[in-house]
C-alpha positions in Angstrom: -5.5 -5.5 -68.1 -5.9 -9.0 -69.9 -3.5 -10.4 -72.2 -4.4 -9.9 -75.8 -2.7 -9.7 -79.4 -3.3 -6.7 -81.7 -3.1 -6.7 -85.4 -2.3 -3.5 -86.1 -1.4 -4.3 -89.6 1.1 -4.7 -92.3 3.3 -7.1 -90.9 2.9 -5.9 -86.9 1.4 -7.7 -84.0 1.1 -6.0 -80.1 1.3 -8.5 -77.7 -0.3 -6.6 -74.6 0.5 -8.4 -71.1 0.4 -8.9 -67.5 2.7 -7.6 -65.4 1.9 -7.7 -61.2 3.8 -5.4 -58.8 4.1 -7.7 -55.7 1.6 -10.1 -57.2 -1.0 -7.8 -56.6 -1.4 -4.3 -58.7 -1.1 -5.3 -62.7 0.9 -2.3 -64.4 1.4 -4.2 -67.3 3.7 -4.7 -69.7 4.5 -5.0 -73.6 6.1 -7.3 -76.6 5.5 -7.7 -80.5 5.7 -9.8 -83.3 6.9 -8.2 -86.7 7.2 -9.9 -90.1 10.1 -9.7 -92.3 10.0 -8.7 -95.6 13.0 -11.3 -96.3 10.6 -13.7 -94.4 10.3 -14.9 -91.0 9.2 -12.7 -87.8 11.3 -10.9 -85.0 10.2 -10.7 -81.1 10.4 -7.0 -79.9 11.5 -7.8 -76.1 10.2 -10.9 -74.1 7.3 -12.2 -72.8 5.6 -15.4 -71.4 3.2 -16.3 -74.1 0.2 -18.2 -72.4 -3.5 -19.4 -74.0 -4.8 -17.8 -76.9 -2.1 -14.9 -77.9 1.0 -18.2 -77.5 -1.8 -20.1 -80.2 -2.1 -17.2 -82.7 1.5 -16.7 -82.1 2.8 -20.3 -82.6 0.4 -20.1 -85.8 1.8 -17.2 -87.3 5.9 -18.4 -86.6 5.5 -21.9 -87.7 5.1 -22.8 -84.1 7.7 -21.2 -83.6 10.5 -22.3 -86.5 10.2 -18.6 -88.6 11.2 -16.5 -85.6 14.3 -14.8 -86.7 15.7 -13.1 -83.5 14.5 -11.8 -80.3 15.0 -8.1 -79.7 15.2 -7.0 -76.0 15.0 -3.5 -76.2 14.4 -2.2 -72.3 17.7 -3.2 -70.0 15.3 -2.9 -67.3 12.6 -5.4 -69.0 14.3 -8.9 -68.0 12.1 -10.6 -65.9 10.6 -13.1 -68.7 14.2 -13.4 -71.2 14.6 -17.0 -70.2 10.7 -17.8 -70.5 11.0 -16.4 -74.3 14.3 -18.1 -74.8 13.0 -21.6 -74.1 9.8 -20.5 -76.5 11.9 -19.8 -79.6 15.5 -21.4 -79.0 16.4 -21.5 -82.7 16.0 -17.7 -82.3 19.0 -15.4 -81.3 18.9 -13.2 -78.6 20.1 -10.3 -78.8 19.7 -7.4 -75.7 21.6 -4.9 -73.7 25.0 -5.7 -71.4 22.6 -5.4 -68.4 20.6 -8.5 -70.2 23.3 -10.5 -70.4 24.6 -9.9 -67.0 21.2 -11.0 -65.7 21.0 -14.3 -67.8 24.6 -15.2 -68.3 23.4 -18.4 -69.4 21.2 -17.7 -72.2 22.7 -17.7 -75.9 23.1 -14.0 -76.7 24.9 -12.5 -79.7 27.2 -10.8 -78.9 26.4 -7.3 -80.5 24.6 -5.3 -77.9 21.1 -4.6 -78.9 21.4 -1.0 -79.2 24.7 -1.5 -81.8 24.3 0.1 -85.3 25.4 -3.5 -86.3 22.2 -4.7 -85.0 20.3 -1.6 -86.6 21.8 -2.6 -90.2 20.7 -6.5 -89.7 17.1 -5.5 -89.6 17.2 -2.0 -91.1 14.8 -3.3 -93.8 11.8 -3.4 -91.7 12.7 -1.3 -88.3 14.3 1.6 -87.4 15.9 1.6 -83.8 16.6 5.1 -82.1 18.3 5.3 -78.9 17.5 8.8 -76.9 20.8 11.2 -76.6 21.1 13.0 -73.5 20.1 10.8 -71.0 21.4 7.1 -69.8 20.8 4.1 -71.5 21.2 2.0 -68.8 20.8 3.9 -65.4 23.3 3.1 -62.2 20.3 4.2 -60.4 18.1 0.5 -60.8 14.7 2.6 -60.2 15.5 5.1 -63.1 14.2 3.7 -66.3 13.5 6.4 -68.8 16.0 5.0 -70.8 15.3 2.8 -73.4 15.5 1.5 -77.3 12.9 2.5 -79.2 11.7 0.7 -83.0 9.9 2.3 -85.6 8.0 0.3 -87.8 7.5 2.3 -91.1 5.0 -0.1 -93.3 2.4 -0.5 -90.1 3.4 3.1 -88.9 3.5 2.2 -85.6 6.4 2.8 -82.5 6.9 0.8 -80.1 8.9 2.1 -77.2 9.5 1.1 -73.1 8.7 3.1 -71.0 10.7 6.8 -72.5 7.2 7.5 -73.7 4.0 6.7 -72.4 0.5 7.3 -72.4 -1.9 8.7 -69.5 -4.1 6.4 -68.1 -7.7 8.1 -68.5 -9.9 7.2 -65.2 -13.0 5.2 -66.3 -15.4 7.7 -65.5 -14.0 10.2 -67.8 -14.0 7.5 -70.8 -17.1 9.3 -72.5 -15.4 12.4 -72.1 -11.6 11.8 -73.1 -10.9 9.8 -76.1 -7.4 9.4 -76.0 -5.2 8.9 -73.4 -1.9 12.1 -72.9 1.2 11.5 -74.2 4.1 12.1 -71.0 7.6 11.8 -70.8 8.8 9.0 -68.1 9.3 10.6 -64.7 12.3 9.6 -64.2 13.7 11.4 -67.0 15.8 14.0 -64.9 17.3 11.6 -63.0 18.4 9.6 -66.3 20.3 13.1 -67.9 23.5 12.4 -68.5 26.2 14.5 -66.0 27.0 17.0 -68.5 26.5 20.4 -70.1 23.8 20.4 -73.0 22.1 16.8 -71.8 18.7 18.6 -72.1 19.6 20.2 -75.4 20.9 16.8 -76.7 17.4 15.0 -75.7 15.2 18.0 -77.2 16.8 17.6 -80.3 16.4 13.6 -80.5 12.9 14.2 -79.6 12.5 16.3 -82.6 14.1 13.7 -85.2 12.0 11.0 -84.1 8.9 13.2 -84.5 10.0 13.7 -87.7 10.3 10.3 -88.4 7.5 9.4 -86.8 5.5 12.5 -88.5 2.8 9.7 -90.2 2.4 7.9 -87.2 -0.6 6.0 -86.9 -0.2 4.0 -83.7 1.9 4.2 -80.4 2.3 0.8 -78.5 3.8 1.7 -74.8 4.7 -0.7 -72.1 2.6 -0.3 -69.1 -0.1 2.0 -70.4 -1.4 0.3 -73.2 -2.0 1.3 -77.3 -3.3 4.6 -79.1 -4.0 5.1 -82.8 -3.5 8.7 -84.1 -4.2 10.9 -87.1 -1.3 11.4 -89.5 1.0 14.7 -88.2 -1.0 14.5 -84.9 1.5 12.5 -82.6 5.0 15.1 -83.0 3.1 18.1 -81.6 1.3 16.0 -78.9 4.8 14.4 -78.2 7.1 18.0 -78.3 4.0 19.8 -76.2 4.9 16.8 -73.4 8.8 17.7 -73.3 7.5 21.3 -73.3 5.9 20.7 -69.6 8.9 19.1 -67.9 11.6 21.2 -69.6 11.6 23.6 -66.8 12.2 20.6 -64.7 15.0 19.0 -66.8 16.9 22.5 -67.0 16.8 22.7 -63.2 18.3 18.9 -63.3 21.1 19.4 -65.5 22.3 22.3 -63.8 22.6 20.1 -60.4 24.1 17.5 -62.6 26.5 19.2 -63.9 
């Protein structure tokens, strides 16, 4: 993976970057630029912008002076908050408690990330939905299903850490499989929550957001990359994914609770 910017239209940038386990295997990683109808551009979660993507991006902001907020949506995504911070510091921050406990000394706002205050303040252009049923922000630190996701009606697109993602397809099979699988993160039974009807609770959020996502046209996710789909194609691919591991989850929430 090599770090690139996507236009994927109206208003809605994928920045698509590097991300080394141990300095060694890249898995990865994810943020975007959006524009604001009211003007100006919001940061969907942080990264270290570097060469040509930190020129297109500096071009695009004003170098920098039309960025509006940053949005960390992933409590588990903190390793570059600081690096973005000192990019755009006119910008607020805004992120989950787990964000702020990591960089107490950055200038966040103080409503959390995943606050329907925050929702209403850029409601015009996203749509944030937070998965019910399982934990936000995971005591366990190698569970990270959990996350924020945004919606981005005029380019159609959803941009989401880690909850959903997308199979990696082996180069060999390229000529043979188009498009990578929609999956579920696998720590999802270890994120329900310790209560009766967690599964139930996730099902159903899964069905509202692929009925708001029912035009869909492109997925942006984390650590495995971007895939463009027909209108009405991505809420069957994305139910037919809980379908496999619901077996799974049912035997999880019984241990759980």
């Amino acid at each position: 993976m090599s770090e690139r910017i996507h236009d994927l239209g109206n208003g809605f940038w994928s920045i698509r970057g590097d991300l080394r386990i141990g300095g060694v295997l890249n898995v990865g990683t994810q943020a975007a630029l959006v524009r604001l109808a009211s003007g100006g551009f919001v940061m969907l979660d942080s990264y270290p912008l570097r060469g040509a993507v930190r020129e297109q991006v500096m071009v695009l902001t004003d170098q920098g002076r039309d960025m509006r907020a940053v949005l960390n949506l992933h409590p588990f995504h903190t390793l570059h908050c600081a690096a973005t911070a000192q990019d755009f510091p006119q910008a607020p921050l805004f992120g989950s408690h787990r964000h702020r406990l990591r960089h107490p000394g950055l200038n966040w706002r103080p409503e959390p990330v995943e606050s329907p205050e925050v929702a209403a303040m850029f409601a015009a252009d996203l749509t944030f939905s937070l998965p019910r049923g399982i934990d936000y922000v995971s005591r366990d630190e190698r569970v990270h299903a959990g996350s924020l996701l945004a919606w981005h009606p005029a380019s159609r697109t959803l941009h989401v850490d880690d909850t959903i993602n997308l199979m990696p397809v082996p180069r060999l099979l390229r000529p043979l499989v188009r498009n990578p699988r929609v999956f579920l993160h696998p720590t999802l039974p270890r994120a329900l929550l310790p209560q009766a009807g967690a599964v139930r609770d996730f099902r159903d959020w899964l069905h509202g957001l692929a009925a708001l996502t029912r035009d869909l046209r492109w997925l942006c996710a984390a650590h495995s990359g971007l895939r463009d789909f027909a209108p009405g194609q991505f809420g069957p691919e994305l139910l037919a994914a809980f379908r496999r591991i619901e077996d799974r989850l049912a035997r999880a929430e019984a241990r759980r609770s």
